[in-house]
Structure formats: C-alpha cells, structure tokens
Backbone as a chain_set.jsonl record, in Angstrom:
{"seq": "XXXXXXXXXXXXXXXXXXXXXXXXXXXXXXXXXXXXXXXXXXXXXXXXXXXXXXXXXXXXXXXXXXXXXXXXXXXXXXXXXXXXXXXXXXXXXXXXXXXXXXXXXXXXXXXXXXXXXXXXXXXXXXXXXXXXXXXXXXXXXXXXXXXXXXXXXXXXXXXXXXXXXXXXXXXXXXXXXXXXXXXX", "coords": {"N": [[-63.478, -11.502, -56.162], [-63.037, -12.537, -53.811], [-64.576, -14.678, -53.396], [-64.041, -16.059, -55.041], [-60.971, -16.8, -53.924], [-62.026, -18.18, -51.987], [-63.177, -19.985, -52.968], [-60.93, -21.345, -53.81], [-59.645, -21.543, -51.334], [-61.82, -24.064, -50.192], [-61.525, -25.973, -52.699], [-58.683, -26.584, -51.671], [-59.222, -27.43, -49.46], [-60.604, -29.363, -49.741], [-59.22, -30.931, -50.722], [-56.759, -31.599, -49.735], [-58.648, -32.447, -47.476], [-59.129, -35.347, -49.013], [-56.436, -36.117, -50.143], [-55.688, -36.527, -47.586], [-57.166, -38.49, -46.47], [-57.033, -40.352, -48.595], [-54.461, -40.76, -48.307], [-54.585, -42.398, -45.815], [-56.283, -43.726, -46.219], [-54.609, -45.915, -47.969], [-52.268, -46.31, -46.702], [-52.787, -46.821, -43.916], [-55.517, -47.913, -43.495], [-56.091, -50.075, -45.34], [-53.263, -51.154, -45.483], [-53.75, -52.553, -42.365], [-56.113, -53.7, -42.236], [-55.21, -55.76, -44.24], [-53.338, -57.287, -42.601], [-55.183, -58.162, -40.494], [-56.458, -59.64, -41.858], [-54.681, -61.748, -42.004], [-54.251, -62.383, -40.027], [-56.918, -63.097, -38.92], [-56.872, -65.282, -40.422], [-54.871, -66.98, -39.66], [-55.836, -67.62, -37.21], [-58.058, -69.458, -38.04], [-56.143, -71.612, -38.756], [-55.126, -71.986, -36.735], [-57.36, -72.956, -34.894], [-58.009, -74.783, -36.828], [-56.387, -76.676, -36.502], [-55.652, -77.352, -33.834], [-58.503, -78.583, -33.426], [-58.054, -81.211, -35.094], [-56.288, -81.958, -33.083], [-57.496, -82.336, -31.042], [-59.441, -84.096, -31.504], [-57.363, -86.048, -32.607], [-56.611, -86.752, -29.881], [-58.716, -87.59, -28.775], [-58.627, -90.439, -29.696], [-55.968, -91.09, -28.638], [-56.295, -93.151, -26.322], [-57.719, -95.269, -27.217], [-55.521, -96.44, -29.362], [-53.139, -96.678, -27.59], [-54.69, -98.813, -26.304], [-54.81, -100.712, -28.512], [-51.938, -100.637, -28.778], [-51.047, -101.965, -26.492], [-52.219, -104.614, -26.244], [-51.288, -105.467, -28.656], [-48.034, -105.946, -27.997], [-48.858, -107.949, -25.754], [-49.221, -109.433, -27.25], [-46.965, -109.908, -28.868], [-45.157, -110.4, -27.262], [-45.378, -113.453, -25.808], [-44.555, -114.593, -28.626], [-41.786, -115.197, -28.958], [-41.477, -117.737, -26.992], [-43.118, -118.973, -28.009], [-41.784, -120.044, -30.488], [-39.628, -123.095, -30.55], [-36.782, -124.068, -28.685], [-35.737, -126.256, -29.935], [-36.072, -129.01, -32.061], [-37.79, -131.214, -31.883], [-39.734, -132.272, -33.409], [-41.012, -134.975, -33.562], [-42.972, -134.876, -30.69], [-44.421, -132.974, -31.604], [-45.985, -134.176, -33.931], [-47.354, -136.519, -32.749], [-48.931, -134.499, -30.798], [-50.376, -133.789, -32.911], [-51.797, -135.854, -34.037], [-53.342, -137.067, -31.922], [-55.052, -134.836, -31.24], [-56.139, -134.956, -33.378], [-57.411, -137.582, -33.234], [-59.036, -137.087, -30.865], [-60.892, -135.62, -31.771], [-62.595, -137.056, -33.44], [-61.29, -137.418, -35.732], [-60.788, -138.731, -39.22], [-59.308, -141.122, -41.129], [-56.203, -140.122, -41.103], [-53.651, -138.687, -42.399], [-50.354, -137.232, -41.48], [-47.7, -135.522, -42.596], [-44.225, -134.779, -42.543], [-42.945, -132.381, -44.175], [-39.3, -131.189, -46.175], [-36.669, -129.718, -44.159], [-36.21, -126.336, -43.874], [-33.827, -123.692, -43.708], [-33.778, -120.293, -42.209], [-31.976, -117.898, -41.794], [-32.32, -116.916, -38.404], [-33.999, -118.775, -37.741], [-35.605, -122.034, -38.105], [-37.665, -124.158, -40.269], [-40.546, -125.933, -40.753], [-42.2, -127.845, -43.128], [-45.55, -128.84, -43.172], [-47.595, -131.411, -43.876], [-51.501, -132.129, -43.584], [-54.06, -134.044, -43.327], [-56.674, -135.576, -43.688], [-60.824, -136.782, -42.601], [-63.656, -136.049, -41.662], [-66.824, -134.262, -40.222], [-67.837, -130.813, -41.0], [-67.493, -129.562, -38.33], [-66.048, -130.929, -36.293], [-63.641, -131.053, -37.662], [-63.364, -128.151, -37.86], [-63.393, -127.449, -35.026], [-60.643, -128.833, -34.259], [-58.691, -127.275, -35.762], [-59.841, -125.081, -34.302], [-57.971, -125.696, -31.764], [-55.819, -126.527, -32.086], [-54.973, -123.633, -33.294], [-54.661, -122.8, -30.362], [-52.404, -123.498, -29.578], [-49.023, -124.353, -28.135], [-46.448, -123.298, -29.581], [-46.149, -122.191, -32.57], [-47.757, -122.106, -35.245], [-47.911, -121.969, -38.329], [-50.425, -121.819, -40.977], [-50.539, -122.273, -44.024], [-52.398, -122.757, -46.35], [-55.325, -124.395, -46.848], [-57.832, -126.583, -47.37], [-60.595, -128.12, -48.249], [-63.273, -130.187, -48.804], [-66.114, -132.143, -50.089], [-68.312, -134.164, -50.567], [-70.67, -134.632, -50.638], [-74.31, -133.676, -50.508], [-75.564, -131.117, -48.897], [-75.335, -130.252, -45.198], [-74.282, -132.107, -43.084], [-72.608, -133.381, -44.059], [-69.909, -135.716, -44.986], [-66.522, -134.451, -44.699], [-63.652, -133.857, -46.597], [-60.195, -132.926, -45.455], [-57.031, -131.241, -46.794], [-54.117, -129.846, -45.382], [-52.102, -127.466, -45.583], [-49.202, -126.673, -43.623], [-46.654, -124.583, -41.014], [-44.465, -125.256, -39.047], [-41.954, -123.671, -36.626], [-38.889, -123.415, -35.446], [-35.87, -122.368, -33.222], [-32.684, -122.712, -34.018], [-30.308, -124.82, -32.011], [-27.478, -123.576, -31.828], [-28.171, -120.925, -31.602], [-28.794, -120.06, -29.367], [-29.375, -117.688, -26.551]], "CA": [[-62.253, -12.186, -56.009], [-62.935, -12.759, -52.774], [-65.163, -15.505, -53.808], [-62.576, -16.96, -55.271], [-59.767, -16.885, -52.882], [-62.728, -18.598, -51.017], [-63.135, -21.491, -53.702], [-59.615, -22.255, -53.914], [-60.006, -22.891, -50.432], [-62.315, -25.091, -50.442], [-61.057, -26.761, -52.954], [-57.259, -27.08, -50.96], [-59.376, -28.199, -48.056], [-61.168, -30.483, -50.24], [-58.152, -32.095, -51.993], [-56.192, -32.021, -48.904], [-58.879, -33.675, -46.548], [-59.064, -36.339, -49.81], [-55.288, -36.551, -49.579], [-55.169, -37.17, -45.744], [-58.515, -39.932, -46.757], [-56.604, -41.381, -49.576], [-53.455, -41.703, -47.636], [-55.467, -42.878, -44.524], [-56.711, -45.652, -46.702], [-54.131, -46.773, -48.675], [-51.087, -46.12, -45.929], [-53.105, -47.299, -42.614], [-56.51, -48.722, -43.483], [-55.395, -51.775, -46.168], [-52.107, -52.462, -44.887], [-54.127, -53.237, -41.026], [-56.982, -54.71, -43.006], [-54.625, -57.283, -44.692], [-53.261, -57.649, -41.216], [-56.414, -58.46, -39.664], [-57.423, -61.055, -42.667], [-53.658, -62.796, -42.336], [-54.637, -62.467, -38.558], [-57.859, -64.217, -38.813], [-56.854, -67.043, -41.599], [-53.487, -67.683, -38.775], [-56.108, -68.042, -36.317], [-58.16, -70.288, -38.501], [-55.794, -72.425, -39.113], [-55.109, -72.648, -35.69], [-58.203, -73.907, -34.665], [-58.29, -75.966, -37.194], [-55.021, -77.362, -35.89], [-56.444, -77.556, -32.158], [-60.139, -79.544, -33.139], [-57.23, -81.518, -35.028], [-55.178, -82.118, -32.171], [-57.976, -82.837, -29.601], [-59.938, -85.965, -32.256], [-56.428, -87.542, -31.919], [-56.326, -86.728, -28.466], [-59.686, -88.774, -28.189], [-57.61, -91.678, -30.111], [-54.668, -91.858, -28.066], [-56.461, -94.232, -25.701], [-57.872, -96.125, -28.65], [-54.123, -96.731, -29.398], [-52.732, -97.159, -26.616], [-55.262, -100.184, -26.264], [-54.326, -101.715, -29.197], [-50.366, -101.202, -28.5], [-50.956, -103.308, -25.03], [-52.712, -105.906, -27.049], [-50.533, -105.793, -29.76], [-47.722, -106.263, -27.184], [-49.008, -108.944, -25.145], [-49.649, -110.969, -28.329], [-45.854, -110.354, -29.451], [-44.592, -110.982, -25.716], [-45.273, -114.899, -26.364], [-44.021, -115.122, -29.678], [-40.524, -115.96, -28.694], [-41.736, -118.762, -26.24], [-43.82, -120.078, -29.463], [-40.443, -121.233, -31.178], [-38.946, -123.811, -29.001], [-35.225, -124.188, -29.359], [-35.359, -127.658, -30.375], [-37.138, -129.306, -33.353], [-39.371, -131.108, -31.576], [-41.071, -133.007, -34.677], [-42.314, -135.989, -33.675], [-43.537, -134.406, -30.286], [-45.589, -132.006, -32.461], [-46.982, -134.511, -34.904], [-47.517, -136.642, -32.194], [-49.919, -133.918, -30.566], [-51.553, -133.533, -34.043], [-52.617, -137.126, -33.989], [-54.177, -136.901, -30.653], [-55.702, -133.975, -31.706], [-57.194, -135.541, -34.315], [-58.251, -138.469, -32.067], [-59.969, -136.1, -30.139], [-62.063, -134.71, -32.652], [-62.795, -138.433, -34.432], [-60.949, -137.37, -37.423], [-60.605, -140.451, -39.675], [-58.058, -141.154, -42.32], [-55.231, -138.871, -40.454], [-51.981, -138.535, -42.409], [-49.734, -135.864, -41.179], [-46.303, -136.032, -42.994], [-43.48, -133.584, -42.47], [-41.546, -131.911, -45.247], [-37.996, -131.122, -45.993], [-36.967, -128.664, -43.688], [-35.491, -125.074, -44.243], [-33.152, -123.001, -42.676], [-33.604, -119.515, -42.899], [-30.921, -117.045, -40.718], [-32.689, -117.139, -36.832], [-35.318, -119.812, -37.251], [-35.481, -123.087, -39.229], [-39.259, -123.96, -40.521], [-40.575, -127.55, -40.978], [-43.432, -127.527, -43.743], [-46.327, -129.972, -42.407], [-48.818, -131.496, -44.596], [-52.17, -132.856, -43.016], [-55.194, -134.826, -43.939], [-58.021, -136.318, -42.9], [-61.879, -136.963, -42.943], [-64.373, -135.696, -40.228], [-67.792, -133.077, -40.342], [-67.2, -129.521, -40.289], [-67.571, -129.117, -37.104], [-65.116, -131.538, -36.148], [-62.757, -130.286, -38.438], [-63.202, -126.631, -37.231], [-62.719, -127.585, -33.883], [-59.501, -129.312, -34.573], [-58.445, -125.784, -36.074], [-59.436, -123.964, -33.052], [-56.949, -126.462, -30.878], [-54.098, -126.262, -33.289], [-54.302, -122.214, -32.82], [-54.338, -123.08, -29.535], [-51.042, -124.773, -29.337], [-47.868, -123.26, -27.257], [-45.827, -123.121, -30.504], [-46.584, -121.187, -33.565], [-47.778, -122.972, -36.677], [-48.486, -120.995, -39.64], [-51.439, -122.462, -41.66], [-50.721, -121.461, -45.285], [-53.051, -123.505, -47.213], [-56.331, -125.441, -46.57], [-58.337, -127.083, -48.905], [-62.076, -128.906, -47.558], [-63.874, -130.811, -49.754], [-67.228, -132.163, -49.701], [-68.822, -134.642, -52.07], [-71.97, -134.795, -50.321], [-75.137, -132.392, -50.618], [-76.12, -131.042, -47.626], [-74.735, -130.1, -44.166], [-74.241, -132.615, -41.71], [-71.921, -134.935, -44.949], [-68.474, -135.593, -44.188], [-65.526, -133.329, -45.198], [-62.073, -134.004, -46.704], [-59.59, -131.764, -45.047], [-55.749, -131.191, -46.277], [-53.666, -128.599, -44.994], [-50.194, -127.268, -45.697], [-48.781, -125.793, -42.353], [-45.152, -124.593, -41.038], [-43.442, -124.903, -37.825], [-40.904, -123.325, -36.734], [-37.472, -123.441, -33.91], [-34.566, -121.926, -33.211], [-31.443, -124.056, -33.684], [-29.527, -124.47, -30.431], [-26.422, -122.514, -32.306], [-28.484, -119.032, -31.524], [-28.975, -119.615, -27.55], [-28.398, -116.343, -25.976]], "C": [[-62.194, -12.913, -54.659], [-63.632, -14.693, -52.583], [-64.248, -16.757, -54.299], [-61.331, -17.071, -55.084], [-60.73, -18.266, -51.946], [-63.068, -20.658, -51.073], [-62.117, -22.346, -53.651], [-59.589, -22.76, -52.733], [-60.21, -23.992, -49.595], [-61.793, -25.814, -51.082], [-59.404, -27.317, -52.502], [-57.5, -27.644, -50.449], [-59.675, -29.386, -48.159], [-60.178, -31.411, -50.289], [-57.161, -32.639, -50.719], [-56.809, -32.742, -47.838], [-58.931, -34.911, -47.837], [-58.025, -36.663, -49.777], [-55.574, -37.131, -48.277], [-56.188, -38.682, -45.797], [-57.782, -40.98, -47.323], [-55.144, -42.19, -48.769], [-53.535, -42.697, -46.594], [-55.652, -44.597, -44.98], [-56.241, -46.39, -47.144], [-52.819, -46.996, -47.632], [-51.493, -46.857, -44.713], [-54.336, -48.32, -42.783], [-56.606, -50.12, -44.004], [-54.847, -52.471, -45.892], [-52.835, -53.123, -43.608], [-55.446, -53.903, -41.265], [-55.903, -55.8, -43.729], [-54.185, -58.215, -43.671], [-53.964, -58.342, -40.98], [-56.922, -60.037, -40.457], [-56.284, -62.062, -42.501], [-54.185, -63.267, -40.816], [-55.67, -63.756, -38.443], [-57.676, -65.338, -39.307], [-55.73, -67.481, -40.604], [-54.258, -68.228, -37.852], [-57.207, -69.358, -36.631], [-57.67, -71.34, -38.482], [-55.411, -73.215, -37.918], [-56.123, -73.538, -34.683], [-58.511, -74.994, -35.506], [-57.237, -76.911, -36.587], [-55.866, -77.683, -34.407], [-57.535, -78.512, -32.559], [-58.97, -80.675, -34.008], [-56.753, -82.396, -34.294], [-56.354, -82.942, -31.406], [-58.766, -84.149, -30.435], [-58.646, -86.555, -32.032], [-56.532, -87.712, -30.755], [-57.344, -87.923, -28.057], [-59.174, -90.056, -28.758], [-57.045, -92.094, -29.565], [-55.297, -93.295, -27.365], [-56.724, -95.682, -26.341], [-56.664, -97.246, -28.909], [-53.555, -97.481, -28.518], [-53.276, -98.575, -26.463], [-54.732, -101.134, -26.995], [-52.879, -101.953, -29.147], [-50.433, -102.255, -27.341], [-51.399, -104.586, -25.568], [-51.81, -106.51, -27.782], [-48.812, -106.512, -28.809], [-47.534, -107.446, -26.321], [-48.646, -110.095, -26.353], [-47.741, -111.198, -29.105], [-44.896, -110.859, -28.12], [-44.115, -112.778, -26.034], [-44.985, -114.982, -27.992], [-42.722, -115.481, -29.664], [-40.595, -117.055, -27.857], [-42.804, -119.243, -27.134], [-42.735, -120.661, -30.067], [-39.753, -121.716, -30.58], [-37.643, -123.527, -29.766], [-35.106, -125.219, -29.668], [-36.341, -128.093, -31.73], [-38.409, -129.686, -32.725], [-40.368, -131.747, -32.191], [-41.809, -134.073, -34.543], [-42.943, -135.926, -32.229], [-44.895, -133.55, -30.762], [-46.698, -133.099, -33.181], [-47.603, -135.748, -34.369], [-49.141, -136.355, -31.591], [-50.966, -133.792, -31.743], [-52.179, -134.89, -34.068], [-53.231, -137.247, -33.191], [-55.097, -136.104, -30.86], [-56.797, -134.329, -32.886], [-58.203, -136.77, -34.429], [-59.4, -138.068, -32.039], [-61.219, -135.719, -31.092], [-62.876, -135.989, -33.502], [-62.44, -138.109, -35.583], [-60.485, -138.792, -38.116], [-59.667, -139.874, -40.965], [-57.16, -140.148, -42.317], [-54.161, -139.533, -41.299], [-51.732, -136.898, -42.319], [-47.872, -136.16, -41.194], [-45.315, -134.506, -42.908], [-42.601, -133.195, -43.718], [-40.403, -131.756, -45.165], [-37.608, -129.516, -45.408], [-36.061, -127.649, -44.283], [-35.352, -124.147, -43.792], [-33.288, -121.416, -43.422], [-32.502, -119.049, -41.535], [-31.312, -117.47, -39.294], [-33.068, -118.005, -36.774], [-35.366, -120.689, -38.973], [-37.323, -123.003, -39.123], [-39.251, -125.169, -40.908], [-42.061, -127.035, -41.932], [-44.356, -128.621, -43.349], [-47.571, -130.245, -43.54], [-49.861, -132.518, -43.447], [-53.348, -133.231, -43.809], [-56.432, -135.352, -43.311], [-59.705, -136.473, -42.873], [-62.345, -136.509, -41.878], [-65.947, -134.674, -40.945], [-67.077, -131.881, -39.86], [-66.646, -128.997, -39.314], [-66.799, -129.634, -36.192], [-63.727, -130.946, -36.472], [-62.406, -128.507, -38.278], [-62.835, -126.84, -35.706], [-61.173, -127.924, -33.622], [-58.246, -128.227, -35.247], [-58.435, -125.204, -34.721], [-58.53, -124.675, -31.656], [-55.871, -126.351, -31.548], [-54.117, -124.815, -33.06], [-54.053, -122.047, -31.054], [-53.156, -123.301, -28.874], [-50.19, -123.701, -29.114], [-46.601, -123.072, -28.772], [-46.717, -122.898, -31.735], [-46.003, -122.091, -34.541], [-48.797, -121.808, -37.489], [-49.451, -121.495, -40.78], [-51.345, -121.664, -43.293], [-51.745, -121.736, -46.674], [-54.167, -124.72, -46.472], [-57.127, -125.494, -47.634], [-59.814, -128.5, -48.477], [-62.489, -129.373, -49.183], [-64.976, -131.913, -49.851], [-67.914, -133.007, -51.205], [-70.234, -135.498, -52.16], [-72.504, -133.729, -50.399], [-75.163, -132.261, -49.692], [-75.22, -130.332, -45.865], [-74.012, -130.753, -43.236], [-73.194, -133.735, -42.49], [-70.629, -135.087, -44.185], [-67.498, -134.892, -45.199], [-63.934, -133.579, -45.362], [-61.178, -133.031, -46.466], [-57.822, -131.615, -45.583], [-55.326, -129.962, -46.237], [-52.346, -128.633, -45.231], [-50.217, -126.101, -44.534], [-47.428, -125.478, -42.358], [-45.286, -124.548, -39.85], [-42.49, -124.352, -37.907], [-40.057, -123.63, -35.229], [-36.678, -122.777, -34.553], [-33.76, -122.519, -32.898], [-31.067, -123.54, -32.605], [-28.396, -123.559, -30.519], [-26.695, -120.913, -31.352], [-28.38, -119.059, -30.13], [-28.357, -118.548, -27.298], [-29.086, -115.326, -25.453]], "O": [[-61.368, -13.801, -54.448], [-63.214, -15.596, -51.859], [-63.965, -17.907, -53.96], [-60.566, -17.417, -55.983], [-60.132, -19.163, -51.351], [-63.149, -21.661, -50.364], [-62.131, -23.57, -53.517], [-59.531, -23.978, -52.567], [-59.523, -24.62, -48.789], [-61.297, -26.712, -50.402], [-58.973, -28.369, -52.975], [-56.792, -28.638, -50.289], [-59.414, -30.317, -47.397], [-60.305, -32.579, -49.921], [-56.814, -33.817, -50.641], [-56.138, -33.536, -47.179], [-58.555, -35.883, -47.183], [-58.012, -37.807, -49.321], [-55.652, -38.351, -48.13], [-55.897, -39.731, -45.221], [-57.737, -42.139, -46.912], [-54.821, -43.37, -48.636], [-52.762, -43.646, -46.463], [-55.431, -45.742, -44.585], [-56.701, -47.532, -47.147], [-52.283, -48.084, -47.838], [-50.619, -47.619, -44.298], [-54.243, -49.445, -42.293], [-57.042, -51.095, -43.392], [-55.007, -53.689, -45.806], [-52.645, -54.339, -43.579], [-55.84, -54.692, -40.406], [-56.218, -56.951, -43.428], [-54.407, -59.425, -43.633], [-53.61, -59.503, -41.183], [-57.452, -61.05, -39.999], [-56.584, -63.227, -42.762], [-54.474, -64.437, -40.564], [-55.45, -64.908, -38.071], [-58.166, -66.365, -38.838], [-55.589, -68.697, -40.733], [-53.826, -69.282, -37.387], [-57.334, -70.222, -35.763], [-58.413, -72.288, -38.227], [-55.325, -74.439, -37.816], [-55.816, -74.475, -33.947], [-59.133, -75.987, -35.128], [-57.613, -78.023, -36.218], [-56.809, -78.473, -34.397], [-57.47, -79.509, -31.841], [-58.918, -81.526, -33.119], [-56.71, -83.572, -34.653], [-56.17, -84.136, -31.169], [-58.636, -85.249, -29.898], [-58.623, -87.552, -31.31], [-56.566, -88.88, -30.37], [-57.081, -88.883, -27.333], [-59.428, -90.962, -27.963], [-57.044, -93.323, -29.487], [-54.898, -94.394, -27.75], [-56.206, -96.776, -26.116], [-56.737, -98.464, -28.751], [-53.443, -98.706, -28.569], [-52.477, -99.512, -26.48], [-54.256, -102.178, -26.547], [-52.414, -103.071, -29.369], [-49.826, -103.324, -27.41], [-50.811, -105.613, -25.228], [-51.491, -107.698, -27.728], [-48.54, -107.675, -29.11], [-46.432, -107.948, -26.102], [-48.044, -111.168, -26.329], [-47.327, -112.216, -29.66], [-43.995, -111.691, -28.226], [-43.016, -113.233, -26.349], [-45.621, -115.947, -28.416], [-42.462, -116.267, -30.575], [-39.497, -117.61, -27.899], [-43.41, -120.193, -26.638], [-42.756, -121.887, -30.175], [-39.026, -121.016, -29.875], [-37.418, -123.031, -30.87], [-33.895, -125.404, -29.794], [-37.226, -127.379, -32.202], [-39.515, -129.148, -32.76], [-41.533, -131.858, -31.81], [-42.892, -134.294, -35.083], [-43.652, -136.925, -32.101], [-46.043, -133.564, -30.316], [-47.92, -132.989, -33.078], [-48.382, -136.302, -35.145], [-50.124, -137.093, -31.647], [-52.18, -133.708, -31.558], [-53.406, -134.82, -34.143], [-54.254, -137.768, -33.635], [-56.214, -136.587, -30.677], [-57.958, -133.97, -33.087], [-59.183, -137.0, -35.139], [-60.417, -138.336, -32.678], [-62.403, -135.62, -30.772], [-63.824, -135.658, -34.214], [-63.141, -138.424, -36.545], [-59.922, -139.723, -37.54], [-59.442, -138.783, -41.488], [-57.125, -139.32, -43.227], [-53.767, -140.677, -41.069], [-52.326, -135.895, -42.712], [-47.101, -136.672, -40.383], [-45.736, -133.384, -43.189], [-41.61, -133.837, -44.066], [-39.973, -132.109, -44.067], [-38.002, -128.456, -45.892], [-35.215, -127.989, -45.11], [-36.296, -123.481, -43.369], [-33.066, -121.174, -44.608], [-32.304, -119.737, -40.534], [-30.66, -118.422, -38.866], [-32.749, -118.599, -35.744], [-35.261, -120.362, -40.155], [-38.049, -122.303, -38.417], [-38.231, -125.669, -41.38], [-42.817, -126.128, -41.584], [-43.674, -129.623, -43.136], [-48.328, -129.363, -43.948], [-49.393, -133.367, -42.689], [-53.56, -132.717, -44.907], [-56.767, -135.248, -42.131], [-59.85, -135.711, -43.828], [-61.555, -136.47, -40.935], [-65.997, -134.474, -42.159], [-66.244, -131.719, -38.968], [-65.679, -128.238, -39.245], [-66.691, -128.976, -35.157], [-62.913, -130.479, -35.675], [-61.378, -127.893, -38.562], [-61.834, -126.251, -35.298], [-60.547, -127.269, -32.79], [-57.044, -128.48, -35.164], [-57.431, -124.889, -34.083], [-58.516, -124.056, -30.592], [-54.909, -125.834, -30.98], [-53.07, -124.512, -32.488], [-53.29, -121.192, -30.605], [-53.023, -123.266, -27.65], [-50.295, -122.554, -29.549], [-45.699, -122.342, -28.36], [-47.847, -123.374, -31.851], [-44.903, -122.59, -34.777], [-49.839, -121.179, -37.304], [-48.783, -121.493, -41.814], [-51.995, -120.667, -43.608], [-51.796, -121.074, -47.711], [-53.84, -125.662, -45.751], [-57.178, -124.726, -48.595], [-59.612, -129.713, -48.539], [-62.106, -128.993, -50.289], [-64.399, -132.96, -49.554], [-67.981, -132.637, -52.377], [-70.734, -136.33, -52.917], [-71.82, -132.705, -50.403], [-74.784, -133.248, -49.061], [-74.1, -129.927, -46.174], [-73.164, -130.159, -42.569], [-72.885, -134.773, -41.905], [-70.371, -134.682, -43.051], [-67.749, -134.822, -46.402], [-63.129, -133.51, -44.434], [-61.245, -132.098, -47.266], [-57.102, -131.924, -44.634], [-55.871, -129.036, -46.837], [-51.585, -129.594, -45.12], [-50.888, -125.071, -44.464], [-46.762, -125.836, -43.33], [-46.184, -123.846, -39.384], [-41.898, -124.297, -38.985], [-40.574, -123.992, -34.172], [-36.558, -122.528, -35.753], [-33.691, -123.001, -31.767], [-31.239, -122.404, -32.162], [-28.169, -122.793, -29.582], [-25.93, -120.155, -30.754], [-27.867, -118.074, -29.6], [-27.193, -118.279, -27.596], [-28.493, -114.336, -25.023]]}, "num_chains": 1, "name": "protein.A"}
C-alpha cells in the first residue's frame, strides 16, 4: 500500500507540475509570446515607416528645387499680361521678327477678341514661308517675348523632298491683357 500511496504521489506531482506547465503556457507563455510578435510587427512597421520617411527626406531638396523654379517661372507671369491691348505693337514685333529670320510671305492677322472674367485673349493667326531652321528660330524668339503667347496650333508643310526645301508655316496663337477696369 505503501507503494501506492507512493504512486498517487507521483502521479499528484505529475499532474500538478503539468498543471503549473499547462497554466505556465497557456496563462504566461502565449499571451507574452503574442506580445512579443505584436511587439515585433509594431516595430516593423516602424521601420518601415522611418526608411519611408528618410527616401522622402532625400526628396525634400529635390522639391524644394523645383518649387523655386516653379516659382520664379510664375513670378513673371503677371508682368507677361500687359494691361493694355497692345495689338498692333505685338504684331508689329511679329513682323520684324519675321524680317529677322527672312521669313517670306508673312501674314499675321488678329482674330475677334474674347473676354473672359480677369484677362481678355486676342486669337492670332500667322503664316509664312522660310527653312526649318528659320522657322524654328522664329519660335525660339516668340517664346522669348515679355508677354505670354500661347501657341495652340502649328501646322509646317513641306512639298519638297529633302532637308534644306522650304517650309510653309501657319500658326494659331493667343495673347492675352488685362483690361484697365481690373487695375489694383
């Protein structure tokens, strides 16, 4: 009997260190293991957040660059629309301009103009004969120009083979002003 006073126990000691195991593992060991994995995936996420953070960081300047640019270039856009019309000053300069370059058979006729709210808009048609290269130059002087013309339409045309032929050019452009009404 003694034997088995001896078994039981064992088996109490058994069942009760397996209790104190089982509770161990399911009461302390799981719950601070789930811990640990919410732990690590929070800290995950935080580095991912941080490598993140620091590629924009190498951007900002990036940015920044192009806001100062961007900036400058809208700076002069209110000293591009005169306050006056201005039209046969302008088309004026386009004939000179087209002097300049030996463009031949220049018409440059103005459309009917149109008022929108701030700024009226003159539509401009142009024309003329010249080599490319002429004709591209005459482009890069017109973007040139202290007032802002909007080029919405060009149209070359070429009825020679080759490179060096000559080139029919017309263009639909817009000007624009601000009536004297707005001063302010």
């Amino acid at each position: 009997m003694k034997m088995f006073i001896r078994e039981k126990q064992q088996i109490t000691i058994i069942a009760i260190a397996a209790a104190i195991i089982s509770g161990f593992v399911l009461f302390r060991y799981l719950p601070l293991r789930k811990a640990a994995k919410a732990i690590k995936d929070a800290r995950s996420a935080q580095m991912l957040t941080i490598t993140k953070g620091q590629a924009e960081n190498k951007q900002l300047p990036v940015l920044k660059e192009q806001l100062v640019k961007l900036q400058q270039e809208v700076a002069n856009f209110e000293a591009n629309i005169p306050m006056q019309r201005a039209l046969g000053e302008f088309l004026q300069r386009i004939a000179e301009m087209m002097n300049e370059h030996n463009l031949k058979e220049q018409v440059v006729a103005p459309g009917e103009e149109i008022k929108v709210s701030e700024l009226s808009c003159i539509p401009i048609e142009m024309q003329c004969k010249g080599r490319l290269a002429q004709i591209f130059e005459f482009y890069k002087r017109l973007q040139g120009l202290d007032r802002l013309v909007r080029i919405e339409q060009v149209k070359l045309e070429s009825r020679q083979v080759g490179i060096g032929g000559e080139v029919s050019m017309r263009t639909k452009a817009v000007i624009y002003y601000r009536p004297q009404a707005l001063k302010g």
